[in-house]
VOGU-3710 file (C-alpha; in Angstrom, 3 decimals, decimal comma):
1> xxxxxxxxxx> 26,725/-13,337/-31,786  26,766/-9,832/-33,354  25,506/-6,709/-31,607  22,851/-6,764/-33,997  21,909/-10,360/-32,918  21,978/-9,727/-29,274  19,847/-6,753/-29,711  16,891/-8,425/-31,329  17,001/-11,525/-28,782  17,356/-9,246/-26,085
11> xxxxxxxxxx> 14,635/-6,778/-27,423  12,936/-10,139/-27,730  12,785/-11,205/-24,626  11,884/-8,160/-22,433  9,125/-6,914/-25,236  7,831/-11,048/-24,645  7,975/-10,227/-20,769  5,795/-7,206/-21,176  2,887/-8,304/-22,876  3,089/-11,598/-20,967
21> xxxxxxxxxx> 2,396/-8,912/-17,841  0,036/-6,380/-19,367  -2,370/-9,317/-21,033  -2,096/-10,994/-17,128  -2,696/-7,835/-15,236  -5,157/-6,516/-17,810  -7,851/-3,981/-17,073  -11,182/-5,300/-16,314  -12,799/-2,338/-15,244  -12,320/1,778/-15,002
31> xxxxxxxxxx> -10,731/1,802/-11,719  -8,629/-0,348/-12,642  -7,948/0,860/-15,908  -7,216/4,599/-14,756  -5,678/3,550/-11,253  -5,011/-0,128/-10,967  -7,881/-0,174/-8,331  -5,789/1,442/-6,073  -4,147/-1,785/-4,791  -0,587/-1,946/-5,996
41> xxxxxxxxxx> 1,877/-2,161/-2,912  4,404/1,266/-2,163  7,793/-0,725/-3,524  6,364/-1,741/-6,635  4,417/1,673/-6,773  7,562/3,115/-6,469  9,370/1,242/-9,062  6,731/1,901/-11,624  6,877/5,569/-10,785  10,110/5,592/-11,479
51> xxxxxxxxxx> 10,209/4,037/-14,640  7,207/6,326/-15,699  9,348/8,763/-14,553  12,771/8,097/-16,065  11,692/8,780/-19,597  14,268/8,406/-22,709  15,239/12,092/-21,458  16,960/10,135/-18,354  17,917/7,300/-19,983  18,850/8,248/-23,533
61> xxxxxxxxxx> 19,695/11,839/-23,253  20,409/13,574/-20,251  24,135/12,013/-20,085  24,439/13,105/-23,394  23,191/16,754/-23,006  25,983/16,558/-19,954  28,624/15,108/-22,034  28,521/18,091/-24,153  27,546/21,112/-21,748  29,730/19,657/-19,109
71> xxxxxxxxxx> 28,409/21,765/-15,632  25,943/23,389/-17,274  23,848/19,985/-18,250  23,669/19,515/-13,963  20,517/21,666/-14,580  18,868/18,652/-15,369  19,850/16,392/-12,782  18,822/19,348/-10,162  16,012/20,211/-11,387  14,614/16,746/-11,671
81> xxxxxxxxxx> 15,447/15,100/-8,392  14,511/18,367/-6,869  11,171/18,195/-8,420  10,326/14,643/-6,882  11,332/15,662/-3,424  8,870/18,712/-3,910  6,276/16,273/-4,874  6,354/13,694/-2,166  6,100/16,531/0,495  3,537/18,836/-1,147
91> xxxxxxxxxx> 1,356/17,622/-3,836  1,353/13,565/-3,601  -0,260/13,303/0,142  -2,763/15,505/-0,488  -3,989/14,728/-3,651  -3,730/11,480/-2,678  -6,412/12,279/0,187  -8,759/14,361/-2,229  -9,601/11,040/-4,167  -9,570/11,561/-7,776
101> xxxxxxxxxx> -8,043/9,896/-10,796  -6,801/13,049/-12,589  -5,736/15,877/-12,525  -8,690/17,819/-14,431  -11,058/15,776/-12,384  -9,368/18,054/-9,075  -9,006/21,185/-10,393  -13,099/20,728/-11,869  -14,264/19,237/-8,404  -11,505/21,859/-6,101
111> xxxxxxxxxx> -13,162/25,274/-8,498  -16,754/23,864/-8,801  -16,405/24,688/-12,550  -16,945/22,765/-15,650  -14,415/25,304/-17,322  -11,695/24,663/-15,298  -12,090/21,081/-15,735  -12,455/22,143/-19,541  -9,441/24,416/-19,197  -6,891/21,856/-17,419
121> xxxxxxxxxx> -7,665/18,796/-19,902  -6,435/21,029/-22,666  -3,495/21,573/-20,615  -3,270/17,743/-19,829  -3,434/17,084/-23,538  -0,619/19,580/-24,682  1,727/18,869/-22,010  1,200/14,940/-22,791  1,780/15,231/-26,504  4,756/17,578/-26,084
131> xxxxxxxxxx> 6,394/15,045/-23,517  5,624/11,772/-25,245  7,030/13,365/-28,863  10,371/13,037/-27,074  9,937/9,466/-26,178  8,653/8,150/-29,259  11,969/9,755/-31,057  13,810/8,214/-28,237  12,623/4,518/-29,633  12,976/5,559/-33,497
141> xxxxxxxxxx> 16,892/5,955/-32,622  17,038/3,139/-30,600  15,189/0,916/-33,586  17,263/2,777/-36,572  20,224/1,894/-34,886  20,569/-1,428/-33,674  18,120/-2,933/-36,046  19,353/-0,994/-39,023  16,129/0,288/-40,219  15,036/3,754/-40,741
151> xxxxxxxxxx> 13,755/5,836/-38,075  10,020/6,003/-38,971  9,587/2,213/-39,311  10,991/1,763/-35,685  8,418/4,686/-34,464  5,849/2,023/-35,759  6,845/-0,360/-34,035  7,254/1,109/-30,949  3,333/2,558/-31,051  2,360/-1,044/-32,319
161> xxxxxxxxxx> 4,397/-2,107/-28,820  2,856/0,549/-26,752  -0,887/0,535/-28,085  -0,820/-2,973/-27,401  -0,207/-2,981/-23,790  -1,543/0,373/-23,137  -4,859/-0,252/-24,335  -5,188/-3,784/-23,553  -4,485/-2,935/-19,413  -4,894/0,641/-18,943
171> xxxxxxxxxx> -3,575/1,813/-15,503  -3,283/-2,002/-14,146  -1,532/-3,265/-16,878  0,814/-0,708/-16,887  1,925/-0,438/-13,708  3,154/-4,086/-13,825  4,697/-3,693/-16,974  6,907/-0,952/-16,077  7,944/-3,032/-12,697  9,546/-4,931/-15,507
181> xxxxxxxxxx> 10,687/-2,526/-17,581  12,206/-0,335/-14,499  14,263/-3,802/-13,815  15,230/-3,413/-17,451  16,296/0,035/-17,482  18,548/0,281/-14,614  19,938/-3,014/-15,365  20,928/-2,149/-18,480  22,047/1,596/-17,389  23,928/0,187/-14,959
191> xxxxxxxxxx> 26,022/-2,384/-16,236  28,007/-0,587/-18,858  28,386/2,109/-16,429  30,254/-0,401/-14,550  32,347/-2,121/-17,297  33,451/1,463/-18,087  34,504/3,080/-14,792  36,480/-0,172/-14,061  38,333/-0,569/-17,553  38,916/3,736/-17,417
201> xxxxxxxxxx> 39,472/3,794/-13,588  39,737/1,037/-11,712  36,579/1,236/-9,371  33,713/-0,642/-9,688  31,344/1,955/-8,400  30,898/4,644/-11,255  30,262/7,369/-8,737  33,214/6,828/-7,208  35,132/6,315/-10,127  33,687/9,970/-12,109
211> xxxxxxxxxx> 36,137/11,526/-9,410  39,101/9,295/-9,404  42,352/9,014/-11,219  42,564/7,336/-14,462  43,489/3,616/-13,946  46,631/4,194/-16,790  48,941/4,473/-13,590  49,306/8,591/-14,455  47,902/9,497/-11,755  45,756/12,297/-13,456
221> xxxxxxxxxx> 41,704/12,551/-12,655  39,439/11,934/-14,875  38,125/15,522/-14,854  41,229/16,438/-15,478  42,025/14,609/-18,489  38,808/15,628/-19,612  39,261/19,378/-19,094  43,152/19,124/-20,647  41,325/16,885/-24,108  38,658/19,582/-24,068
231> xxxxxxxxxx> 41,059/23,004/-24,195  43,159/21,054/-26,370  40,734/20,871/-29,415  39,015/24,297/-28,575  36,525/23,154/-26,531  35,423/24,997/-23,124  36,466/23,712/-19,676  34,297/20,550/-19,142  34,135/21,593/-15,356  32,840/25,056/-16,395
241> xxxxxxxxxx> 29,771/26,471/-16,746  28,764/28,715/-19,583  25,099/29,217/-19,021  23,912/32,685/-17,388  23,183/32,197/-13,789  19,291/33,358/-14,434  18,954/30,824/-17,205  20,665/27,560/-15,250  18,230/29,136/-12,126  14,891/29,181/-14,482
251> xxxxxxxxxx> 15,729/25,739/-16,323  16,023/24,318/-12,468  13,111/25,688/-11,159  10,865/25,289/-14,553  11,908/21,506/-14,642  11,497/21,428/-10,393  7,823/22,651/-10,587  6,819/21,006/-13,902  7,857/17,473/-12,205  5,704/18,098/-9,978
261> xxxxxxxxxx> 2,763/19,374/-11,709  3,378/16,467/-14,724  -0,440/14,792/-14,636  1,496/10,911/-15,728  3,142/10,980/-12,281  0,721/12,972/-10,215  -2,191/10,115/-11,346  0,559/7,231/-10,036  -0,455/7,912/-6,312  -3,794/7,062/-6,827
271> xxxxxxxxxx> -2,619/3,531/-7,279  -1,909/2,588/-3,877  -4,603/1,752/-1,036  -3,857/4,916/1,389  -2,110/7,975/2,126  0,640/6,700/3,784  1,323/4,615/0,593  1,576/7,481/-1,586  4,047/9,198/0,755  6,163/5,715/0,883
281> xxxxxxxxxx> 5,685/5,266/-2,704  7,287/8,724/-2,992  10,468/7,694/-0,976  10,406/4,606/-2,695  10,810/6,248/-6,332  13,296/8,473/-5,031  15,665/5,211/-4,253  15,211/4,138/-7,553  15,566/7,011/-9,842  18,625/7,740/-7,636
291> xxxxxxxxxx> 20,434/4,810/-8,770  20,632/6,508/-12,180  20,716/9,645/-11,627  23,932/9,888/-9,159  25,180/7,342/-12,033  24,278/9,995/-14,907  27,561/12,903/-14,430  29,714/9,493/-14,211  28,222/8,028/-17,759  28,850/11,447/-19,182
301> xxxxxxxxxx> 32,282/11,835/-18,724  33,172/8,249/-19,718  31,560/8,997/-22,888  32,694/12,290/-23,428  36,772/10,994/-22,775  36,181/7,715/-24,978  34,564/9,801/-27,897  37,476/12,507/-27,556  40,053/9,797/-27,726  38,374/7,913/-30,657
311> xxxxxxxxxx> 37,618/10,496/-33,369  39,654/13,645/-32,870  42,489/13,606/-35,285  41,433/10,258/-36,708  41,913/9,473/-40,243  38,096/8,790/-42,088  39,409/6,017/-43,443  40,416/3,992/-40,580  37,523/5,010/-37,888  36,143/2,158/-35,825
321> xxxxxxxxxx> 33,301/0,446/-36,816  30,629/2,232/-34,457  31,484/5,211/-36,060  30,008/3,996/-39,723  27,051/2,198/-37,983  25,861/5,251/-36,235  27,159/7,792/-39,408  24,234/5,439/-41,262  21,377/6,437/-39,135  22,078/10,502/-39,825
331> xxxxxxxxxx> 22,850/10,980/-36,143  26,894/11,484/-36,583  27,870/13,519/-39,658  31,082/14,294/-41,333  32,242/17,191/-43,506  35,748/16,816/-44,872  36,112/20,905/-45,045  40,315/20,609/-45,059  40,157/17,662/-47,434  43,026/16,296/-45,711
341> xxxxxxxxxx> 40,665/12,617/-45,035  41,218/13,756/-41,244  38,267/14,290/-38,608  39,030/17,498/-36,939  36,788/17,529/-33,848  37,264/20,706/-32,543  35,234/24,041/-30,752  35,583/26,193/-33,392  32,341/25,830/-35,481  33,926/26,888/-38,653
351> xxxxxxxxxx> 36,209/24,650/-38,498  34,657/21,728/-37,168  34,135/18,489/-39,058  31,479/16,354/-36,842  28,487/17,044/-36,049  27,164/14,549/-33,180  23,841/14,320/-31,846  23,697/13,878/-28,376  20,959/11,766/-28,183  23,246/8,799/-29,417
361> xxxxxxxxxx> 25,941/8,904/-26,594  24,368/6,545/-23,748  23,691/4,142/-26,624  26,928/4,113/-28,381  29,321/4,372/-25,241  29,828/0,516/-24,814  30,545/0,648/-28,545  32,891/3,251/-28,397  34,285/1,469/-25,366  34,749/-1,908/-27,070
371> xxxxxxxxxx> 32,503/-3,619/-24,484  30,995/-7,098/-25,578  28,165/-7,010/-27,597  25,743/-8,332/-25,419  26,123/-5,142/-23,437  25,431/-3,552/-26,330  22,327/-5,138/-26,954  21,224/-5,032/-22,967  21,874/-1,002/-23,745  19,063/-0,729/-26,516
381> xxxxxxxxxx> 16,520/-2,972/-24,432  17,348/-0,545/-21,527  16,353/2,598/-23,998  13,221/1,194/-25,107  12,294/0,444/-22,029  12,442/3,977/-21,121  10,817/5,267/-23,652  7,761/2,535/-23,435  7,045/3,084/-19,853  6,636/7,214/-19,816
391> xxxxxxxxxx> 5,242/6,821/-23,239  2,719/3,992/-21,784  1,806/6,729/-19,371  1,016/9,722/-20,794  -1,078/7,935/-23,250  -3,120/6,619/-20,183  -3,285/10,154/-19,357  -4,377/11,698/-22,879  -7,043/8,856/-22,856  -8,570/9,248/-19,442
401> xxxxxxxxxx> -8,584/13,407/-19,884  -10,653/12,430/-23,020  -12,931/9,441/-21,543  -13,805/10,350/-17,715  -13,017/13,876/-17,630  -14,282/15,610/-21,234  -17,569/13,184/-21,207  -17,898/11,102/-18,426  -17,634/14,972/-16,053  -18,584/16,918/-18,873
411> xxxxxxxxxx> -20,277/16,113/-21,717  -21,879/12,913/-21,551  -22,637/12,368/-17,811  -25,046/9,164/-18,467  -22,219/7,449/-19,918  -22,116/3,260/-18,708  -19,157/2,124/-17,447  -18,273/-0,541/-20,770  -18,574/2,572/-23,123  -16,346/5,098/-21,379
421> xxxxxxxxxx> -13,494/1,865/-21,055  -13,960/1,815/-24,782  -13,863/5,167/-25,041  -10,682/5,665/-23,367  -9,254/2,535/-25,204  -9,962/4,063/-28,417  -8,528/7,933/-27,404  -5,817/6,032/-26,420  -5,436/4,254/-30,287  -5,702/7,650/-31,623
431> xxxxxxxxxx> -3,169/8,923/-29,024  -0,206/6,724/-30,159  -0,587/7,626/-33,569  -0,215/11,251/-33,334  2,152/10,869/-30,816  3,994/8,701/-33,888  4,248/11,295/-36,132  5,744/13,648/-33,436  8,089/10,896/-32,667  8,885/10,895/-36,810
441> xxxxxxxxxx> 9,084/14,515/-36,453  10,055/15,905/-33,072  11,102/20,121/-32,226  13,814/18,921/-30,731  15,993/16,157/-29,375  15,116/14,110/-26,509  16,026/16,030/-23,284  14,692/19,218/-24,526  11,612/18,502/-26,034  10,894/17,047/-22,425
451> xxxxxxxxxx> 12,065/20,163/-20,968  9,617/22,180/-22,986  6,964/19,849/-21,413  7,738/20,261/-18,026  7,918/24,187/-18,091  4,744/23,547/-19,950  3,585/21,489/-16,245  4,820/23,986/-14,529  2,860/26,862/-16,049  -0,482/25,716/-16,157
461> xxxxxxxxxx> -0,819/22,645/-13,557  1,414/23,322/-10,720  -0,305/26,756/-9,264  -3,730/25,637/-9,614  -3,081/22,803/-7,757  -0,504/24,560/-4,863  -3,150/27,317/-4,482  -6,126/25,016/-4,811  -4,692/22,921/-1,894  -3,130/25,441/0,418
471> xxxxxxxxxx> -5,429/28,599/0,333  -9,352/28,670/0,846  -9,803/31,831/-0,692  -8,617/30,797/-4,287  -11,613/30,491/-6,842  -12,332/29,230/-10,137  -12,043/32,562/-11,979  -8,567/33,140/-10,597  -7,785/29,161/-11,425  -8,927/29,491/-15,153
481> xxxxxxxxxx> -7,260/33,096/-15,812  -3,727/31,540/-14,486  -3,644/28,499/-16,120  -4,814/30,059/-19,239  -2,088/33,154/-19,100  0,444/30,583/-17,977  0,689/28,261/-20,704  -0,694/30,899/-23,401  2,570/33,218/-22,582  5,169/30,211/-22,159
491> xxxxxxxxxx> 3,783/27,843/-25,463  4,135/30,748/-27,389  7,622/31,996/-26,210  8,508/28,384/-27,053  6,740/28,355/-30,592  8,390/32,114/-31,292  12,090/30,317/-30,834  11,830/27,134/-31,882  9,535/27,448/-35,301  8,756/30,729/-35,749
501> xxxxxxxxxx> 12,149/32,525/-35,336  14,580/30,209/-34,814  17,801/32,167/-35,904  17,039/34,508/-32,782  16,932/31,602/-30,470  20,011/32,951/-28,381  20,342/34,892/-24,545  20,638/38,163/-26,515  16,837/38,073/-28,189  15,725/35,803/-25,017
511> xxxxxxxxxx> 13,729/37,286/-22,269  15,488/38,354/-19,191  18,515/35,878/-20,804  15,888/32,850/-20,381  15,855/30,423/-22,365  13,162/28,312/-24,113  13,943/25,080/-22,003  13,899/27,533/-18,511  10,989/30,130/-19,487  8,232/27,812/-17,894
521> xxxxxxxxxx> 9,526/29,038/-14,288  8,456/32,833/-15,588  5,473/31,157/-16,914  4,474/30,249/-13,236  5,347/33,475/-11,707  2,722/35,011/-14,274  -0,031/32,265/-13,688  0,579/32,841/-10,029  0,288/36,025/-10,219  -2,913/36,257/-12,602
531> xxxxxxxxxx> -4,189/33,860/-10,476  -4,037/35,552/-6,794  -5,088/38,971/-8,849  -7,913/37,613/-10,116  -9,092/35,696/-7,246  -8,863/38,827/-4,981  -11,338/40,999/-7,131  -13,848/37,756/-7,734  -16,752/36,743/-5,517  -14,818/34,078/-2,972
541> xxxxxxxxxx> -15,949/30,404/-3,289  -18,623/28,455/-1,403  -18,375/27,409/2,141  -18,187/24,020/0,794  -14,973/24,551/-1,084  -13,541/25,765/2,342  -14,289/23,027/4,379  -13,327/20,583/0,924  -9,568/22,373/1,375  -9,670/21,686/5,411
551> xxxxxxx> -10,513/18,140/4,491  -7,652/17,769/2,076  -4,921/19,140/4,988  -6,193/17,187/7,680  -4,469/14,119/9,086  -3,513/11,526/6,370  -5,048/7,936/6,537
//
């Protein structure tokens, strides 16, 4: 069979396998709907985490955004992993202990105010949207690609996919389903990884082989051969980083702090029966998003030596057939400016004939590698099923801010139990079609629309929920004032680069040299600040709040 064959029976299959899981572990009722009753078991809590976790930023485009920064796209990886470890031993335990579904539902219950609560489902909503925009354009390139359709038809069907099983079994159904599509994902991450680092170097472990010698008996490293192909066509070092040290420090600590402050994941260790199982589900995640992760530098550098070798120098006419599939979806251009019918792939932007998105390189390596096509099909399944779970998510999110926390805590309080299900079920409807036109039209590509939603996290979420944990004397008027400076001050430096001015989106108009993907980490300074300000010239809170925050730090169950 034909890649294109292979990718709708394997597509097939594992879309088959998750609605045969979401309509058996559907929803019956709002606990289990916004936290699977609390009754799914640490390892599979763990794996779902992960999968909500690994969006189509992990899967799709963070290789990519290293293939073509080189050192500079570690920011990523760091800042990621960094932010789960940060997680598991601050926020998770506790939160965990304080007993409620969301993250609104804290912060309103932790600063005894309706406007908080008010103030952080806003937040909820915006950081939601902006993060699940990136997925949905993660499955429109998967879709245009490998079923040869254009990109807004395969948005459809990817919300058609995810309002299915996301409103059908809410929190329950969900957490099963990304079980199965973590199992997916890694498989299919993993695999070509494999093929590759064996065919380019010999070892079978792709860690190992990312810093080995080339298996073409020259004896030259990989990283080597990269950095000599690199130079060669005008490119910098691959092993170099280019990035001010302020900037790759902000991006790390905006993406660090946003992880853990991201409402999707924070809500996952509710799921489990106790304490303890959120802090094992925590270590359990961190095993599994590991396995790609340590994988991801690896997966760069294959495709950044394959792609190197293929097109630079080639003639138009004779390019391999990967190159004219993927030229057909918009993602790979070419400009014959010499009119010589060559491809001259080289640093110099005036000069340079190819413009490559990087959102296609994890998808098209085992093309460009000439691995079978089943691979290639098992690498589209794998994409989707990135996308689908952290999509899946923060839908469940957007819908429970809306159902239990707007009405149910807010606005209607007399609300039964059947109408704010439907309630969320139909928030959640209207959810995956807004987040389908921001798939269909995205600020960004993958990795860094996801970036702008984790300094988003980190601006707004992640102090009100350190300070409302770890010191008494925080209150709700220092709560609302840094959340609302926070993410007022770092949406609109985002906004100002990215739509308003874009031509003076470089580090000589940014602030400090930080950039639009990094400035949530100043964003947090400035809630913090605000915050503790505010806070100190306020009445304190009531006794109850005190003893509340004891409660929270006292000895797990």
């Amino acid at each position: 069979m034909d890649a294109q064959a292979w990718t709708f029976v394997l597509v097939g299959l594992t879309f088959a396998l998750y609605i045969g899981v979401a309509v058996w572990s559907r929803a019956g009722s709002t606990g289990e709907f916004y936290v699977a009753g609390g009754r799914v078991p640490p390892v599979l809590n763990g794996m779902a985490t992960a999968a909500d976790w690994m969006s189509a930023a992990s899967f799709i485009s963070m290789a990519g955004i290293i293939a073509f920064l080189g050192r500079d796209g570690s920011v990523y990886l760091m800042g990621w992993t960094g932010g789960y470890v940060l997680l598991a031993l601050l926020l998770a335990p506790y939160l965990r202990r304080f007993g409620k579904f969301t993250v609104p539902d804290f912060v309103g219950d932790r600063y005894y105010s309706q406007t908080a609560r008010f103030v952080a489902i806003i937040c909820a909503v915006f950081v939601s949207f902006t993060y699940v925009a990136g997925q949905m354009r993660g499955v429109g390139i998967v879709f245009s690609r490998f079923l040869e359709i254009d990109i807004v038809p395969g948005v459809l069907i990817g919300m058609g996919i995810v309002f299915f099983y996301a409103v059908l079994g809410g929190m329950k159904g969900i957490t099963y389903t990304q079980v199965a599509q973590y199992c997916v994902l890694i498989f299919a991450y993993l695999v070509p990884a494999i093929f590759i680092s064996l065919l380019m170097t010999g070892h079978v472990v792709p860690q190992i082989g990312f810093g080995s010698t080339l298996a073409d008996g020259s004896g030259v490293y990989l990283l080597d051969k990269l950095d000599g192909l690199s130079t060669e066509l005008g490119f910098h070092l691959y092993t170099a980083g280019n990035k001010r040290v302020i900037d790759v420090f902000a991006i790390t600590a905006a993406l660090m702090v946003g992880t853990a402050g991201l409402p999707h994941v924070i809500v996952r260790f509710y799921t489990v029966p106790r304490v303890a199982a959120a802090r094992s589900s925590a270590g359990w995640a961190l095993v599994f998003i590991a396995l790609l992760y340590t994988s991801a530098p690896a997966v760069a550098a294959f495709a950044r030596t394959n792609l190197l070798n293929t097109v630079s120098e080639t003639p138009y006419a004779s390019v391999p057939p990967w190159f004219k599939n993927w030229e057909a979806t918009g993602l790979i251009a070419f400009e014959d400016k010499s009119g010589d019918g060559r491809i001259q792939y080289v640093g110099d932007d005036v000069a340079n004939e190819l413009v490559i998105d990087p959102d296609i390189m994890v998808l098209a390596n085992p093309e460009i590698a000439g691995l079978p096509n089943w691979v290639i099909g098992l690498v589209a399944a794998g994409g989707l099923a990135a996308a689908l779970s952290t999509a899946a998510g923060l839908l469940l999110v957007i819908s429970t801010s809306v159902a239990r926390d707007l009405l149910k805590k807010g606005l209607r309080p007399n609300i039964t139990e059947r109408q704010e299900l439907l309630t969320a079920r139909i928030t959640a409807g209207v959810a995956v079609c807004i987040a389908g036109y921001f798939g269909i039209d995205p600020p960004g590509f993958v990795a860094q629309v996801v970036a702008f939603a984790f300094g988003l996290a980190a601006a707004s979420f992640f102090p009100a929920i350190i300070l409302g944990i770890f010191t008494r004397r925080m209150n709700k008027y220092g709560a609302i004032s840094g959340m609302i400076s926070g993410i007022a001050f770092t949406a609109g430096y985002i906004i100002f680069f990215k739509f308003i001015s874009p031509e003076l989106n470089s580090d000589a108009h940014w602030l400090f040299g930080i950039s639009p993907e990094g400035i949530g980490a100043l964003g947090m300074v400035i809630n913090f600040v605000v915050a503790l300000v505010v806070s100190r010239f306020t009445p304190a809170p009531p006794a109850a709040i005190g003893r509340l925050v004891d409660e929270i730090r006292g000895p797990g169950r």
